[in-house]
TORGU-470237 format. One record per residue (C-alpha): residue number from 0; residue in one letter; chain; x, y, z. Coordinates in pm, 1 decimal. Layout:
% residues N
@num = NUM residuo = A cadena = A px = X py = Y pz = Z
...
//
This chain:
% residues 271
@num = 0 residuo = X cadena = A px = 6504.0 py = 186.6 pz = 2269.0
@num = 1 residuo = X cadena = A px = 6213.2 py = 179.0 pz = 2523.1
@num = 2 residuo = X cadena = A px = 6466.2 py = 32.8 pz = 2735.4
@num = 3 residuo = X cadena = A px = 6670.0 py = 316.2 pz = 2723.4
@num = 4 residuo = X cadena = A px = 6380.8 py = 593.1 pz = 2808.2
@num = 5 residuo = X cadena = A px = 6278.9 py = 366.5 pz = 3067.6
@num = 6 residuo = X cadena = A px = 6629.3 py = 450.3 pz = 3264.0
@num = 7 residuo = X cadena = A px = 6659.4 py = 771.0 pz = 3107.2
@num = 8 residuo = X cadena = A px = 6324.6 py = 810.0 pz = 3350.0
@num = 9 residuo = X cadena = A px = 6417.5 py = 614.5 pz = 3638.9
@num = 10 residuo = X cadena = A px = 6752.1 py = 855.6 pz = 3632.1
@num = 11 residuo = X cadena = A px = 6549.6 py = 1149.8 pz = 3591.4
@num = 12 residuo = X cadena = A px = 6301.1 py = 1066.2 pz = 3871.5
@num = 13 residuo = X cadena = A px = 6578.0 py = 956.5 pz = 4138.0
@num = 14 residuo = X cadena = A px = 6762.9 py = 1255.6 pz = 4074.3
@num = 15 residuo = X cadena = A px = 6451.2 py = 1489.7 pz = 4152.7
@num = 16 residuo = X cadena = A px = 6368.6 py = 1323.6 pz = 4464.1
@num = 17 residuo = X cadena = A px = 6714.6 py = 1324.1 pz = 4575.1
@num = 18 residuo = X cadena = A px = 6772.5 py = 1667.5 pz = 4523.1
@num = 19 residuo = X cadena = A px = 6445.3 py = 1711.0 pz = 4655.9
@num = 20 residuo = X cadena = A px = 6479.8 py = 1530.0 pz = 5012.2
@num = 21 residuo = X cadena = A px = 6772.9 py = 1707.1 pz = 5006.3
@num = 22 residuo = X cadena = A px = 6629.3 py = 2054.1 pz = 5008.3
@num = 23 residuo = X cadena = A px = 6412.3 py = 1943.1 pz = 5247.0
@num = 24 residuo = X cadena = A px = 6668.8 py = 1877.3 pz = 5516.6
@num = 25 residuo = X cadena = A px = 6876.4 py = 2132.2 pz = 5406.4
@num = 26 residuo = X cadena = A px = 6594.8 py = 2415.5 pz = 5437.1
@num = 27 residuo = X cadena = A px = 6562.7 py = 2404.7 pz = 5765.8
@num = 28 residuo = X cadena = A px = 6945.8 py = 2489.1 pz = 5816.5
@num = 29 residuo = X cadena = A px = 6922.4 py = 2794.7 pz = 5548.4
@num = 30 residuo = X cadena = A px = 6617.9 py = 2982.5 pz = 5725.5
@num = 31 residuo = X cadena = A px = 6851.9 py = 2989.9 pz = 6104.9
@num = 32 residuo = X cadena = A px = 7160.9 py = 3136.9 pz = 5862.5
@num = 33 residuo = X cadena = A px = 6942.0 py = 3389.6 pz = 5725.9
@num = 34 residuo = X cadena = A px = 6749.7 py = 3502.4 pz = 6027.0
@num = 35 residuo = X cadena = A px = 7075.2 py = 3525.7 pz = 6217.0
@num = 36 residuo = X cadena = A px = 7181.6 py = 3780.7 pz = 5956.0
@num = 37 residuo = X cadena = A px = 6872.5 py = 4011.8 pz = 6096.6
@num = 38 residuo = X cadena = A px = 6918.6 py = 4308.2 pz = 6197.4
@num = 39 residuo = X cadena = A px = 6546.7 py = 4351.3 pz = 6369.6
@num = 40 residuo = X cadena = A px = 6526.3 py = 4237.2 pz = 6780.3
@num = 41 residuo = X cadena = A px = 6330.3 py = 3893.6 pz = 6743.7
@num = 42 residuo = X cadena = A px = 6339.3 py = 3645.7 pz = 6534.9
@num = 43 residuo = X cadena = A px = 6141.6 py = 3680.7 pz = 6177.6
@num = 44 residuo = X cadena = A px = 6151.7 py = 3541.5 pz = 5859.1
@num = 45 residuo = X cadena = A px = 6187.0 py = 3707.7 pz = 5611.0
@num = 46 residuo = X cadena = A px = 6453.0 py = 3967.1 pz = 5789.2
@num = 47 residuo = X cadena = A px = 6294.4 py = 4339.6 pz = 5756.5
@num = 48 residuo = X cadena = A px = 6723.6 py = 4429.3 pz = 5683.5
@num = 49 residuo = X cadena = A px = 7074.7 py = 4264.7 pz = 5669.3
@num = 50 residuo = X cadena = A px = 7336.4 py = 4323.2 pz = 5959.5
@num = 51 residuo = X cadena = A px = 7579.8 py = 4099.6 pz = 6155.8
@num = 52 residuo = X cadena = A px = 7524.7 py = 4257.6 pz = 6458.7
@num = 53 residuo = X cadena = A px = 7404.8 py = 3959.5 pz = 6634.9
@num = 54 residuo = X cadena = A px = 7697.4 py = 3774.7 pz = 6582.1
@num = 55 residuo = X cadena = A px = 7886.7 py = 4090.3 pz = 6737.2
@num = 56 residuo = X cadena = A px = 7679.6 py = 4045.9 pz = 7021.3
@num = 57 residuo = X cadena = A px = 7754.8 py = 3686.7 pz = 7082.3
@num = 58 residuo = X cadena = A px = 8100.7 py = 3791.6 pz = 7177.2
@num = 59 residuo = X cadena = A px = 7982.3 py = 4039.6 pz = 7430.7
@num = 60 residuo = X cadena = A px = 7721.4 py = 3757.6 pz = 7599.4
@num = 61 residuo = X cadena = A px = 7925.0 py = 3599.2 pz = 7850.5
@num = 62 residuo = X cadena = A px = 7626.2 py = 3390.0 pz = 7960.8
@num = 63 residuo = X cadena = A px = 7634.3 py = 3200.8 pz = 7623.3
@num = 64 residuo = X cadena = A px = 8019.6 py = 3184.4 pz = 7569.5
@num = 65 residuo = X cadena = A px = 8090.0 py = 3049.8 pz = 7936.9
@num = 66 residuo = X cadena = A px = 7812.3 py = 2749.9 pz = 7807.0
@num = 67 residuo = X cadena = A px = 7967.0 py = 2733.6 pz = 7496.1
@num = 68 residuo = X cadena = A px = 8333.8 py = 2652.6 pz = 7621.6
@num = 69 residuo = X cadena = A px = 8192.2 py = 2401.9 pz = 7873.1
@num = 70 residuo = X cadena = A px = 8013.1 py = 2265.1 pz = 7572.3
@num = 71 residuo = X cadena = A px = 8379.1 py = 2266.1 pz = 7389.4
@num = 72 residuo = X cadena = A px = 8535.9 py = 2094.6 pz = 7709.2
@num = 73 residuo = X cadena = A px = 8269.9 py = 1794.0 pz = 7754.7
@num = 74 residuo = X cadena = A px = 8257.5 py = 1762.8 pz = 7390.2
@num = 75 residuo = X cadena = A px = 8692.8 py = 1719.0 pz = 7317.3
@num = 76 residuo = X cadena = A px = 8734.0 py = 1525.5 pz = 7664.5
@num = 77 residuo = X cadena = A px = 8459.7 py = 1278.0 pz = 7532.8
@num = 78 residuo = X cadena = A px = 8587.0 py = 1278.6 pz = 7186.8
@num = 79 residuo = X cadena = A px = 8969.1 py = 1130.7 pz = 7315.6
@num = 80 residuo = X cadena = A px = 8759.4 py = 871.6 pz = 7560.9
@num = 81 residuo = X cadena = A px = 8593.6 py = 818.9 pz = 7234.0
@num = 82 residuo = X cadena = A px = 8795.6 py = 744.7 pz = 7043.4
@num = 83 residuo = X cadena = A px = 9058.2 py = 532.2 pz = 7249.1
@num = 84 residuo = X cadena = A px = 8748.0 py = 305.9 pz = 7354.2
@num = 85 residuo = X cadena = A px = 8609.4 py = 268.1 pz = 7100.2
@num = 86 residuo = X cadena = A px = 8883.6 py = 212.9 pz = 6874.1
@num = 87 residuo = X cadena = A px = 8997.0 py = -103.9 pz = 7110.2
@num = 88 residuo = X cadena = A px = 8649.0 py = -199.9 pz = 7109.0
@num = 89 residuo = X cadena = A px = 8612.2 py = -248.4 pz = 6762.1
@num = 90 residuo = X cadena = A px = 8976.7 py = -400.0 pz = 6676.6
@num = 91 residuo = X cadena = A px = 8900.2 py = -644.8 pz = 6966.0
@num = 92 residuo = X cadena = A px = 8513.6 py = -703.3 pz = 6837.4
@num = 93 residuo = X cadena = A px = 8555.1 py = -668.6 pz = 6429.2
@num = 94 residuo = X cadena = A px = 8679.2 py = -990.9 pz = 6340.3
@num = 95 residuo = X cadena = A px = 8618.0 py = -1207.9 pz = 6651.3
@num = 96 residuo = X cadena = A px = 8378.0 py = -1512.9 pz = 6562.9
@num = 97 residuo = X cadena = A px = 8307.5 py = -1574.1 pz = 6910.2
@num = 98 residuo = X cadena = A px = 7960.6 py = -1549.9 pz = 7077.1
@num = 99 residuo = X cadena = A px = 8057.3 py = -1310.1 pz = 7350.3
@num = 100 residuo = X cadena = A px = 8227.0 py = -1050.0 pz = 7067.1
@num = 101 residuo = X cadena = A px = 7861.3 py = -1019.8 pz = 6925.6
@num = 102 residuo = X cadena = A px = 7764.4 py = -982.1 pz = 7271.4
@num = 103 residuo = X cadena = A px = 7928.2 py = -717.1 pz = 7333.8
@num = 104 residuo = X cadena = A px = 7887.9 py = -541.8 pz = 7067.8
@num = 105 residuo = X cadena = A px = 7475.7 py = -554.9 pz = 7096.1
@num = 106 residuo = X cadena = A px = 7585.1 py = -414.1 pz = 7450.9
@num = 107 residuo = X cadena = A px = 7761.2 py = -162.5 pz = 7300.7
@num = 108 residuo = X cadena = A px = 7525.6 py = -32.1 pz = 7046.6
@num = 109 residuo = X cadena = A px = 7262.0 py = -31.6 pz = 7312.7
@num = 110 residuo = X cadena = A px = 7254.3 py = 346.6 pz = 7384.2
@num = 111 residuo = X cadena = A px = 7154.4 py = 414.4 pz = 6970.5
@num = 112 residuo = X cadena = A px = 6876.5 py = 190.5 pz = 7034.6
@num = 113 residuo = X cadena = A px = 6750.8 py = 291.8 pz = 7342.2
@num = 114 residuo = X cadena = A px = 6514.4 py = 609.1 pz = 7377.2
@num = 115 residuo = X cadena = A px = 6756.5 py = 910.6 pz = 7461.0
@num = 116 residuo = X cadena = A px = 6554.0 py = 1041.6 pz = 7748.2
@num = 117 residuo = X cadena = A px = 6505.6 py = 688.6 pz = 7852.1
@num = 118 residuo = X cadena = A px = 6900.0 py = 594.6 pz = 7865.3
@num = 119 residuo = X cadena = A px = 6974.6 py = 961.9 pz = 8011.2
@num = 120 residuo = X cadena = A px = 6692.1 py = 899.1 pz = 8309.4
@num = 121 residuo = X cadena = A px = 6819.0 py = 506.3 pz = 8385.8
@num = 122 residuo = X cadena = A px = 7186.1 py = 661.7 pz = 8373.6
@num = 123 residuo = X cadena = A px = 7085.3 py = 930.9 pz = 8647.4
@num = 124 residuo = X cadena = A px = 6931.8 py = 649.3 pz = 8834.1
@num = 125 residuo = X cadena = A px = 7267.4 py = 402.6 pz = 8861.5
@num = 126 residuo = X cadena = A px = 7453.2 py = 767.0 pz = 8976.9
@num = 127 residuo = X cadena = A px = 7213.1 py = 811.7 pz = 9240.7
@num = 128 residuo = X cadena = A px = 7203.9 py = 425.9 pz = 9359.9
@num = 129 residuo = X cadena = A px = 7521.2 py = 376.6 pz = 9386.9
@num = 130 residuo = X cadena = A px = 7613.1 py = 731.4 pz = 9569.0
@num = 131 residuo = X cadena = A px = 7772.6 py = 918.9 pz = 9291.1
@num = 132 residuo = X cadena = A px = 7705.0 py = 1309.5 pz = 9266.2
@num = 133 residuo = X cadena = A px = 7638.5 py = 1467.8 pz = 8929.1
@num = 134 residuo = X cadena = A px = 7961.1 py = 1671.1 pz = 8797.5
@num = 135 residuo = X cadena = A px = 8150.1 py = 1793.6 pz = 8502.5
@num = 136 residuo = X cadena = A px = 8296.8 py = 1398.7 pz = 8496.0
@num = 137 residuo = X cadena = A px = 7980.8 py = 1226.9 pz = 8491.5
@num = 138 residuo = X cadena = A px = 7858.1 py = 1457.6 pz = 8245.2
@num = 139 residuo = X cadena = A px = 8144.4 py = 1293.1 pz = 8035.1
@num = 140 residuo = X cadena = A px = 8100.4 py = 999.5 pz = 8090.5
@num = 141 residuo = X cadena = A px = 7732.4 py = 981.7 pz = 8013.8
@num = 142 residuo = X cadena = A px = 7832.9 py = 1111.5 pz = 7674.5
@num = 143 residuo = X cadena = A px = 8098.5 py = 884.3 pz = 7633.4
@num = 144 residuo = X cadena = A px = 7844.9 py = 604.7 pz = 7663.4
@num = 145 residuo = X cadena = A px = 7662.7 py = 765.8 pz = 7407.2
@num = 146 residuo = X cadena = A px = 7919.6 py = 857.8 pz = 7140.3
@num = 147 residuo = X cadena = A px = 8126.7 py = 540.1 pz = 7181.3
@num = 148 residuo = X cadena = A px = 7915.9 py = 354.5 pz = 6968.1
@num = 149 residuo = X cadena = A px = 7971.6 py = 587.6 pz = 6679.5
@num = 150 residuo = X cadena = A px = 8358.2 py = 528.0 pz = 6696.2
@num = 151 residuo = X cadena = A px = 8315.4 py = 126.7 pz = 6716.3
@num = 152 residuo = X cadena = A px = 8106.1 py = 130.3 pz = 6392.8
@num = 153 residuo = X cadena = A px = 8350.4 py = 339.7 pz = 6152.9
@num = 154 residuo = X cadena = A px = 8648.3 py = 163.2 pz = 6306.7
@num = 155 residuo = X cadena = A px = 8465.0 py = -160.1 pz = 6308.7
@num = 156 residuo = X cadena = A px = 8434.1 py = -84.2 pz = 5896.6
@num = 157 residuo = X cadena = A px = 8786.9 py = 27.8 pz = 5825.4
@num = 158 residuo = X cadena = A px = 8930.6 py = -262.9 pz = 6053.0
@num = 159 residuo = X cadena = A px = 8713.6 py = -502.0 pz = 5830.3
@num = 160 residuo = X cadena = A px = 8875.7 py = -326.9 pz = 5524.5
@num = 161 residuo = X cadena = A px = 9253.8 py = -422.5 pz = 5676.5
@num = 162 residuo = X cadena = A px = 9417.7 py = -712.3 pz = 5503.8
@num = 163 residuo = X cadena = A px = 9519.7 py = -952.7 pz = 5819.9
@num = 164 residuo = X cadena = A px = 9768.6 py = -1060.1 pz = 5588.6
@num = 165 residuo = X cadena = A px = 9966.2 py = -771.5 pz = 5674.7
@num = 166 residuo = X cadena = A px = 9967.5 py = -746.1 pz = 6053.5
@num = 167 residuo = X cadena = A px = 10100.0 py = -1189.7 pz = 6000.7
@num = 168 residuo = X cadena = A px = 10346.7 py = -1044.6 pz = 5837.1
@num = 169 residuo = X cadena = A px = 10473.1 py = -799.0 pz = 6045.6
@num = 170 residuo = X cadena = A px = 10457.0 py = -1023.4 pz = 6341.5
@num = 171 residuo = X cadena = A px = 10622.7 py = -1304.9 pz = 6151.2
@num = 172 residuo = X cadena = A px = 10893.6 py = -1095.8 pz = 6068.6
@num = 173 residuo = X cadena = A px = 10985.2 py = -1063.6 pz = 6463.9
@num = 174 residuo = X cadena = A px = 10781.9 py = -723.4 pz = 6499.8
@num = 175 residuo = X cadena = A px = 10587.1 py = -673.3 pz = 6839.8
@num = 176 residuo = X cadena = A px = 10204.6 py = -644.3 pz = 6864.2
@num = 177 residuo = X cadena = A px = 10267.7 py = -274.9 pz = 7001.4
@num = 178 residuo = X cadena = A px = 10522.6 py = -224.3 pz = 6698.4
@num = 179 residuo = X cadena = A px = 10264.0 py = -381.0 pz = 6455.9
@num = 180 residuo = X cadena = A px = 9962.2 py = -187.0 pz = 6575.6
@num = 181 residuo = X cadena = A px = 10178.4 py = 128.8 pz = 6625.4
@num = 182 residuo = X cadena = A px = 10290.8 py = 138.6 pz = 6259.7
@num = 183 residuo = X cadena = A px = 10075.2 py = -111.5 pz = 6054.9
@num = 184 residuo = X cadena = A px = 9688.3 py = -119.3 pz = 6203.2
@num = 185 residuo = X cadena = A px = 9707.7 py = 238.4 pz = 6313.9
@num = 186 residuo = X cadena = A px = 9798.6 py = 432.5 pz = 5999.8
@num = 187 residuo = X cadena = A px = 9545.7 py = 218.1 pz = 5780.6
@num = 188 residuo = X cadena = A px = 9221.7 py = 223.3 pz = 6017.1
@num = 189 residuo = X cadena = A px = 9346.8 py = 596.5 pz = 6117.8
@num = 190 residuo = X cadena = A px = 9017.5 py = 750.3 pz = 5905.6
@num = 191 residuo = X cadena = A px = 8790.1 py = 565.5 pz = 6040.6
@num = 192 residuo = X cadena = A px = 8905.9 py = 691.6 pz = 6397.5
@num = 193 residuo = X cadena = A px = 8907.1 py = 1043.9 pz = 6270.8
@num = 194 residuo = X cadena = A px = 8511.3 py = 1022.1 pz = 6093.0
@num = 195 residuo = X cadena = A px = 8455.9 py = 858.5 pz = 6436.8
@num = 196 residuo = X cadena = A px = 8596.0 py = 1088.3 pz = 6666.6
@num = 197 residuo = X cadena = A px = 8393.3 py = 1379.6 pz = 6428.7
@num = 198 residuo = X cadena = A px = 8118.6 py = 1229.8 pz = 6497.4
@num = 199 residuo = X cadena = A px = 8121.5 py = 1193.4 pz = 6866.9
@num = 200 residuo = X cadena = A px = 8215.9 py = 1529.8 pz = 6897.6
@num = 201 residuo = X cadena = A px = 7938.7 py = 1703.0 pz = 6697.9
@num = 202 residuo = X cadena = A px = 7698.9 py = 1436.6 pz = 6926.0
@num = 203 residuo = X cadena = A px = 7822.2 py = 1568.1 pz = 7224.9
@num = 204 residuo = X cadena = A px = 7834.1 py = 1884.6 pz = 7151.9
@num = 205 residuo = X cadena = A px = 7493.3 py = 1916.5 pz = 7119.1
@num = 206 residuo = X cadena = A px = 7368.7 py = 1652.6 pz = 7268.0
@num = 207 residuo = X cadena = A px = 7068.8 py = 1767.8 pz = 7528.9
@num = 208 residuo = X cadena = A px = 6902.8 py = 1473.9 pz = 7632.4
@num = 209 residuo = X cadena = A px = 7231.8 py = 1348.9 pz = 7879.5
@num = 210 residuo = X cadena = A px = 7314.4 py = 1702.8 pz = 7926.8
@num = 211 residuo = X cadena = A px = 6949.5 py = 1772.8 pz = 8046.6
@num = 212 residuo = X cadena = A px = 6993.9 py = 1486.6 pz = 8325.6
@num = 213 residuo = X cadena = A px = 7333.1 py = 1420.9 pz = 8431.5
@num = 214 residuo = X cadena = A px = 7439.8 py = 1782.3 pz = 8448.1
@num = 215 residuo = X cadena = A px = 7548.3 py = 1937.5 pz = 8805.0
@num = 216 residuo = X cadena = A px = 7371.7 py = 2287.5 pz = 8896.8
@num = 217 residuo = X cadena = A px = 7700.0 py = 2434.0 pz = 8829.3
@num = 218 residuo = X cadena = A px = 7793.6 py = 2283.9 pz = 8485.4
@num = 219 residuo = X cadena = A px = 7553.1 py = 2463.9 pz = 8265.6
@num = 220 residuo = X cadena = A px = 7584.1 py = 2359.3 pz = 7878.1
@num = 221 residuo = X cadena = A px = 7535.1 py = 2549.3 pz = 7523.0
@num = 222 residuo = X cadena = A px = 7206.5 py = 2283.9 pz = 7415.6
@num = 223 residuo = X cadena = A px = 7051.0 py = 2355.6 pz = 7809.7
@num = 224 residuo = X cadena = A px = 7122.0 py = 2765.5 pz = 7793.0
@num = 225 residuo = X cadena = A px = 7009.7 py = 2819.6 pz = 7468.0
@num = 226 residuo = X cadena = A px = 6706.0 py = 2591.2 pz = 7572.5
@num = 227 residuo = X cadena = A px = 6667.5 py = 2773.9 pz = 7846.0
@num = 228 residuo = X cadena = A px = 6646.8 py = 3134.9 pz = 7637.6
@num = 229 residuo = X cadena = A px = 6401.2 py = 3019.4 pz = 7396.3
@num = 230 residuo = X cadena = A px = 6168.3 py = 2973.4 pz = 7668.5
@num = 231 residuo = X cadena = A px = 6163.6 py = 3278.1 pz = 7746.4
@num = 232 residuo = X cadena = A px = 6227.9 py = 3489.6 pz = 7439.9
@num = 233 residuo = X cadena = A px = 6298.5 py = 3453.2 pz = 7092.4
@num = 234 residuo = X cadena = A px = 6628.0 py = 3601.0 pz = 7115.5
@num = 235 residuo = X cadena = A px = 6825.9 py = 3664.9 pz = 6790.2
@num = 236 residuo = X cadena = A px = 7126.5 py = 3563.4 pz = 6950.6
@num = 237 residuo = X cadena = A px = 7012.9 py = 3201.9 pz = 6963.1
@num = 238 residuo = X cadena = A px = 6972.9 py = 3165.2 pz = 6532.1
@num = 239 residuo = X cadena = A px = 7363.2 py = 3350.2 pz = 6564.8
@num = 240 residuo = X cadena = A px = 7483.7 py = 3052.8 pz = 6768.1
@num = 241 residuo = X cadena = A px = 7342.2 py = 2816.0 pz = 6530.6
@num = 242 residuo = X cadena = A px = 7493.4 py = 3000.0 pz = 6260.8
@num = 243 residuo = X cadena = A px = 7867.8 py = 2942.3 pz = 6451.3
@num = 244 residuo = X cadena = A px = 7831.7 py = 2610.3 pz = 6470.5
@num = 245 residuo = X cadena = A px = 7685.0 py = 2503.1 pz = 6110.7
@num = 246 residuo = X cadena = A px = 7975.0 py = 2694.2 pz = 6005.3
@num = 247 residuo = X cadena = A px = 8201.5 py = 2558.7 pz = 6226.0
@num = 248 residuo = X cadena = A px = 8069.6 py = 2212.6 pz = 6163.8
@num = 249 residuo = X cadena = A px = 8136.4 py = 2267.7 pz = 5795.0
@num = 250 residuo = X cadena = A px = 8483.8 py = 2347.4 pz = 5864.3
@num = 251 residuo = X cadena = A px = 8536.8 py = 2061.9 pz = 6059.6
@num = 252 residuo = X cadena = A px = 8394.7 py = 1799.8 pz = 5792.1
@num = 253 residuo = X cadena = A px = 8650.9 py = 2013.3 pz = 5507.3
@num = 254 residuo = X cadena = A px = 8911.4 py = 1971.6 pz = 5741.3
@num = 255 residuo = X cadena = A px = 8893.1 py = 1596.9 pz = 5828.7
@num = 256 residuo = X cadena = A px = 8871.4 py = 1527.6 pz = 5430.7
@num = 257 residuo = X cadena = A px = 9128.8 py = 1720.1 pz = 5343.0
@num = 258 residuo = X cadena = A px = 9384.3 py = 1541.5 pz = 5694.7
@num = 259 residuo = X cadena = A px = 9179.3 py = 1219.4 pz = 5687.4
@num = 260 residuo = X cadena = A px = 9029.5 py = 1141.3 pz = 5384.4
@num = 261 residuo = X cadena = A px = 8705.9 py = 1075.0 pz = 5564.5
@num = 262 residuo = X cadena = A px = 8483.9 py = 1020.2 pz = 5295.9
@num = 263 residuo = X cadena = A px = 8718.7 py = 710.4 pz = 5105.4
@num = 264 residuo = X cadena = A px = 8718.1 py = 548.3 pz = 5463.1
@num = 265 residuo = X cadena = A px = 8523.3 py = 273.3 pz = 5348.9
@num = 266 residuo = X cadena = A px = 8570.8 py = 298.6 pz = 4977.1
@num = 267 residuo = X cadena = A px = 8851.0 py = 99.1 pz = 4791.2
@num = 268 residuo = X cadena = A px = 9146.5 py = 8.1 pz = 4967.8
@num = 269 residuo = X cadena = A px = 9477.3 py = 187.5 pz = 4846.9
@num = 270 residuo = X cadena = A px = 9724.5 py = -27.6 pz = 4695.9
//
């Protein structure tokens, strides 16, 4: 019996500070959707009235929506180099035993470690020595470096969740590696390439640190602009942006469970 209300108050106590640290994070998040819905000229908490015309506005602001769609560019062109590299990175590293596969992959998670601002500055450096002029590619590829790491660890998880038995099989059988991969690894590590590639997009999207550094005078980037505006003025418009892409963001995670499965990527195998 005293057992029982001793779990009965361990439950009890979890669940409050979960739902707790929860509302914590998520409070943060709630205040930007609400302000955006203001309809005074800065932004205030609690709004004086309701109105959407600040999302309105966004569409007649071409000096946030030419950001935003470079933002959208960078962000899908480093997803695919993402995902590709990281994906062969992780089949080749996940169930190697040799020295050089741990190696590598304590290379590869290097840029989590490492301070952002720090990576982003040493990054600019090796452009500079070696005579190569910031652009819209090396903007991409400083992300890349960054997001890559994301892909290798959910595809390093739903490779370790593949029973070897069946690629033996297929090859046994007088399959090809390309056939094997194509229609046996592929389709069963596929959702941890798609939480992977979700993830290195929403990093890149709003990633400012490598933006900040490794973007060209001519490549100017949502994170950087909207940056840039707060400096000077609480604009309204900024909260409305944020608004777009928590909502967008949602849609993105409802979308990738509902095509991917994302969140039984590393439950249970199916049978």
């Amino acid at each position: 019996m005293q057992r029982d209300l001793t779990d009965r108050i361990y439950g009890a106590s979890i669940a409050v500070i979960a739902i707790a640290s929860a509302l914590l994070l998520l409070a943060p998040t709630l205040v930007v959707l609400i302000i955006s819905l203001t309809s005074g000229m800065t932004l205030k908490f609690p709004p004086p009235s309701w109105s959407t015309r600040w999302y309105v506005e966004l569409l007649r602001s071409p000096e946030i929506l030419a950001p935003a769609l470079t933002s959208l560019k960078v962000a899908l062109c480093t997803t695919v180099m993402s995902a590709v590299l990281g994906s062969a990175a992780a089949l080749g590293i996940a169930r190697s035993r040799l020295r050089i596969a741990r190696m590598l992959d304590a290379l590869f998670m290097s840029p989590m470690v490492l301070p952002a601002m720090a990576f982003s500055l040493s990054l600019l450096l090796v452009f500079n020595v070696i005579g190569i002029r910031l652009s819209f590619s090396t903007l991409v590829l400083g992300h890349t470096i960054v997001c890559v790491p994301f892909v290798i660890r959910m595809v390093g998880a739903a490779v370790q969740e593949l029973d070897p038995v069946l690629v033996t099989c297929s090859l046994s059988l007088g399959a090809s590696r390309w056939y094997t991969f194509r229609r046996i690894t592929l389709p069963l590590i596929r959702r941890g390439i798609v939480a992977g590639s979700l993830v290195a997009f929403l990093s890149s999207f709003d990633n400012v640190p490598v933006s900040l550094f490794l973007a060209d005078a001519r490549t100017e980037v949502l994170p950087i602009k909207l940056w840039a505006i707060l400096e000077g003025s609480l604009d309204v418009r900024v909260a409305a942006v944020s608004g777009v892409i928590v909502v967008l963001t949602l849609i993105g995670l409802v979308c990738a469970e509902a095509l991917g499965g994302v969140s039984r990527s590393f439950g249970t195998p199916e049978r």
